[in-house]
Steps between C-alpha positions, in 0.01 A plus 500: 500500500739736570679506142148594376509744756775661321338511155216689638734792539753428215287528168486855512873515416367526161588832337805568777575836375342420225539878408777573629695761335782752470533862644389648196162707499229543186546913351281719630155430337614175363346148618536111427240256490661128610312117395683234629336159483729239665438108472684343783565129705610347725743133495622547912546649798751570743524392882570708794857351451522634108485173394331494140200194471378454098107375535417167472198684205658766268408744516375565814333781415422734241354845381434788275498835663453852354625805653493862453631823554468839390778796596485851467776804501331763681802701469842450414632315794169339624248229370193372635442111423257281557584143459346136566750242500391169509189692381258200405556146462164377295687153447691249741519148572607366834394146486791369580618706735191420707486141443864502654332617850387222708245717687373578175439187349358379844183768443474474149462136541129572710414552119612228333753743316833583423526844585503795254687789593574865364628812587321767293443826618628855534761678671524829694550820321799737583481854472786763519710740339918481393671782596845551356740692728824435299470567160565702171127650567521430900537779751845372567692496146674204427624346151660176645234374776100500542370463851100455529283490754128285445284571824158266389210323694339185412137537460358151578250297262262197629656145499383174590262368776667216597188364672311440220802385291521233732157422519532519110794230528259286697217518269769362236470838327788720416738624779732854504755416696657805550495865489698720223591793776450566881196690406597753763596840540881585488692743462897595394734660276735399181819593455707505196849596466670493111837528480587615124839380378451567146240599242451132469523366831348558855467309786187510704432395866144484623350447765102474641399502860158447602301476843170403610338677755176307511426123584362263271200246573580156487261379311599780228899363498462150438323158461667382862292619779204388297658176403596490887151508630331227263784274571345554861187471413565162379691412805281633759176353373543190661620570848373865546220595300335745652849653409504549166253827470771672667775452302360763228562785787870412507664844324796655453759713379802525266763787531704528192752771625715628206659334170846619319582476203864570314625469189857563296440589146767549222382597223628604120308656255651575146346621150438224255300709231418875427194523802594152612644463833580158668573465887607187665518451889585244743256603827589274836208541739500361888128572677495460870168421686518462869293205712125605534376525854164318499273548798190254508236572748331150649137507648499426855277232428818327334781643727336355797416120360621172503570583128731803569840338437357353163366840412876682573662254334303453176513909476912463568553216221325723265719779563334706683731537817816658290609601176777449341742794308533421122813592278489499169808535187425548117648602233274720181697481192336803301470605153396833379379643182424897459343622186477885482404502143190392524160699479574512897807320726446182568789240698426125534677311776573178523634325842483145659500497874666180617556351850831489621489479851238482792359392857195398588387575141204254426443579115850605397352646150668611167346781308516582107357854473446766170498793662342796220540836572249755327650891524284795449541867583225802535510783294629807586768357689870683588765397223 
């Protein structure tokens, strides 16, 4: 139970700085439109020890996810953006991945069948602005290094109710196993930092920190206290049933803290055509997510019965006593294409996102993105 436990909080590594960018800012009345659809799976997952496992069905999991963005240069050295990465994931399949959890395939069995799983769904939105303090525009002048700061809050949008996707899972119908975000409010800052070694080549270090204030329900962060209390159900019917009513006023609490991201980018861009640029770059991204604190409140009722230590321990096996902190290493070979020729810009980018290094990663997922970038500006703008 408890590497399922970890899954519930690992998908949403989906779209790591999935925009993640440089220190440059759009011109002042000058905006991008971004589409990224991303088709991504899973073959593994790594232990608290980094130790990689393949699964025993490949893939594990899989899914096609859309995201968006749209950015802004309000002036010179400042844009607004609004972007939603993962975005939406209309397709997935986690069959698999679900029929390699025991407590899983012990409910789905009340239905005579092997259980169906997804993960579709949306993400949270973030909202901010990129203000450029080092810069050939910036209030500090600089030719050879950008410095930006991204202050942004994540505006949360409805998930799952893991209730009724486990009563789906009983009923033999299809189950969402997991959320695409914490579908909480958070808030943080970017920071970007370019240093410019030649007209061709930069290097860019990034990083994102954000924290969350406010607590999540249980039943709104994954299948396992659900999953927890029909297991007692089942188990409690017998000895104690006068019992199991209570069990649906067991609640709780998850406290997701902060997350970091960082990434090293080097990246070279060079002119392979008149209005034909080409820019290739080698980001290494780490994300950091500390243990959850979980806090489960237990009816009287069940505190104070013969079926107390049964109740504690179910809740502890399905991790609900203590997270765990999750580190995760990948690499984003990138390829970029900017036409400025065209009736307006356009740039396509094309990265894979592969694992190289993780603990306590559950779905340890590669990720082939096309990245197109649609550039517009307002008329009547500053030349």
């Amino acid at each position: 139970m408890k590497k399922f436990c970890v899954l519930t909080a690992l998908i949403l590594v989906l779209g790591a700085a999935a925009f993640a960018d440089d220190a440059k800012v759009m011109p002042m009345m000058v905006g991008r439109v971004y589409v990224a659809p991303t088709y991504s799976f899973a073959l593994g997952s790594y232990d608290a020890g980094a130790n990689y496992d393949s699964f025993d069905d490949t893939p594990g999991l899989q899914l096609f996810n859309l995201s968006f963005a749209l950015e802004y240069g309000v002036i010179d050295w400042i844009t607004a953006a609004v972007q939603w990465a993962p975005g939406w994931t209309p397709w997935s399949n986690a069959d698999n991945l679900a029929a390699s959890n025991q407590s899983i395939k012990t409910l789905a069995a009340a239905s005579g069948k092997d259980p169906e799983a997804i993960v579709n769904g949306v993400a949270d939105l973030f909202v901010g602005a990129k203000i450029q303090i080092l810069g050939e525009k910036a209030p500090v002048k600089s030719s050879q290094f950008r410095l930006a700061l991204g202050p942004g809050v994540v505006v949360p949008l409805p998930g799952p109710d893991f209730d009724e996707e486990v009563d789906n899972l009983l009923k033999g119908d299809t189950m969402t196993i997991n959320k695409l975000d914490n579908h909480v409010f958070a808030a943080g800052a970017r920071l970007y930092f370019d240093y410019i070694i030649n007209e061709h080549f930069f290097i860019n270090l990034y990083n994102e920190t954000l924290f969350y204030p406010l607590k999540q329900d249980l039943n709104k962060d994954g299948p396992n206290l659900a999953m927890a209390k029909e297991g007692l159900a089942a188990n409690l019917a017998g000895p104690f049933p006068a019992l199991v009513p209570e069990l649906d006023k067991i609640e709780g609490e998850v406290n997701y803290k902060y997350r970091l991201t960082f990434e090293v980018e080097p990246a070279y861009t060079t002119s392979i055509a008149p209005g034909i640029s080409v820019t290739a770059s080698l980001p290494i991204n780490y994300r950091f997510i500390p243990p959850y604190d979980y806090s489960v409140d237990v009816p009287a009722t069940l505190s104070a019965s013969p079926a107390a230590g049964g109740v504690n321990k179910a809740l502890a096996a399905a991790g609900l006593d203590e997270g765990v902190p999750q580190h995760s290493l990948n690499l984003k070979p990138t390829v970029a294409f900017f036409f400025t020729k065209t009736p307006t810009p356009l740039e396509f980018e094309l990265y894979y996102d592969v694992p190289v290094l993780g603990k306590n990663i559950a779905a340890a997922r590669h990720s082939l993105t096309l990245m197109a970038k649609i550039y517009f500006a307002l008329p009547g703008r500053p030349q």
